[in-house]
C-alpha positions in Angstrom: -81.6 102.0 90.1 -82.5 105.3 91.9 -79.8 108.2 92.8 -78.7 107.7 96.2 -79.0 111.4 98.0 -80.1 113.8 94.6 -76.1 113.6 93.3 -75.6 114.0 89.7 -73.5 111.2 88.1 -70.9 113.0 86.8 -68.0 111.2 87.7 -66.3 113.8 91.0 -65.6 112.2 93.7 -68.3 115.2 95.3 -65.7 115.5 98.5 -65.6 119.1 99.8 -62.7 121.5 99.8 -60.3 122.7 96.6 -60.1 120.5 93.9 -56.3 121.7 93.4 -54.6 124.8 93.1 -52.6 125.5 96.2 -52.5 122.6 98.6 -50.9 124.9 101.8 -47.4 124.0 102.7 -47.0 120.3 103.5 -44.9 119.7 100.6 -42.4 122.2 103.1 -41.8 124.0 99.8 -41.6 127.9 100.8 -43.4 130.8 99.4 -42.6 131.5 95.6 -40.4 134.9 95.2 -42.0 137.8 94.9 -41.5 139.9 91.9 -38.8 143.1 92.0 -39.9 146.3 92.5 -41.6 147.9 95.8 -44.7 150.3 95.6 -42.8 152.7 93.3 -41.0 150.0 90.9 -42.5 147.6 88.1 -45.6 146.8 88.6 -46.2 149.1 91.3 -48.3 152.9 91.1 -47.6 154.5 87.7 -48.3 157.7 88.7 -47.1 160.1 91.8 -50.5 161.3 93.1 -50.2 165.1 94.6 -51.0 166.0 98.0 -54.4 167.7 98.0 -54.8 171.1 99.3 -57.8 172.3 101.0 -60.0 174.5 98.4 -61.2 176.9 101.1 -57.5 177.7 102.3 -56.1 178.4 99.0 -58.8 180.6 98.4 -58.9 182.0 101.8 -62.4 181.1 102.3 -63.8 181.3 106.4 -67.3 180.8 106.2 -69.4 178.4 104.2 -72.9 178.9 103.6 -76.4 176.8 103.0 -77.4 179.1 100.6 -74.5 178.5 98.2 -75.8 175.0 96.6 -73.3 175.5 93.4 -70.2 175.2 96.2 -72.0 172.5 98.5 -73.0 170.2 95.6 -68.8 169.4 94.9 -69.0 167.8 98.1 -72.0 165.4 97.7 -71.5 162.5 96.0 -74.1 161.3 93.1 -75.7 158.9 95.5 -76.4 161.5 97.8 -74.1 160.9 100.6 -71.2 163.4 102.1 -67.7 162.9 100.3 -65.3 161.9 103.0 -62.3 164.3 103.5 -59.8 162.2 101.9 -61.6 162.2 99.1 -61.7 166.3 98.4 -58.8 167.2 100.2 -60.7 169.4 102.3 -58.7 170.3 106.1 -60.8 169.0 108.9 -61.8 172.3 110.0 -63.6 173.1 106.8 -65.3 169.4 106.5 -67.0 170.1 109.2 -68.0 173.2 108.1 -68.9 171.8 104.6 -70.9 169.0 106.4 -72.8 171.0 109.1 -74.2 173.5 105.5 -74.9 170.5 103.3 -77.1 169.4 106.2 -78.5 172.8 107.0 -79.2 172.4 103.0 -81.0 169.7 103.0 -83.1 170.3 105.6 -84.7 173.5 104.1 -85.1 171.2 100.8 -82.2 173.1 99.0 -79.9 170.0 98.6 -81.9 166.3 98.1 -80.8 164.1 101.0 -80.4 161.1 98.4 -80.4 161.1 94.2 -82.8 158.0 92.9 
């Protein structure tokens, strides 16, 4: 006797959907409690992170060149790409800055424009 449709004999019942677990609320239970603590209690962050500071206000630094690679490379990631501000903690005013040199960089070959 042949296999009607390529189904495995397995025994399921092959019917789509969950095959138990959570079921939605027909049973008109409500939603379990959640457990105490907000964002700062148990099981919540461990840690307090700091605010970041921008790097080229502390040090009081206006211009940012091409031609320093050292500085540029802290603000491409290994991949290649730009780090995003929220990432370095640079003010917006020096992102753009940093962004407009790492481009300038890479176009006169100082900075790769991706990392293989």
């Amino acid at each position: 006797m042949a296999e009607p449709t390529g189904r495995s004999s397995t025994g399921h019942s092959g019917g789509g959907g969950h095959s138990g677990g959570y079921q939605g609320r027909s049973e008109g239970g409500a939603r379990p409690p959640r457990p105490a603590g907000g964002p700062g209690g148990p099981g919540g962050r461990k840690f307090f992170r700091r605010k970041k500071v921008c790097k080229f206000c502390v040090e009081k630094i206006d211009g940012v060149s091409y031609k320093d690679v050292r500085l540029l490379q802290q603000f491409v990631a290994e991949s290649g790409k730009i780090t995003p501000r929220r990432l370095t903690g640079v003010c917006t005013r020096h992102q753009r800055r940093v962004s407009a040199a790492i481009k300038q960089a890479r176009n006169i070959a100082l900075l790769p424009f991706s990392n293989r």
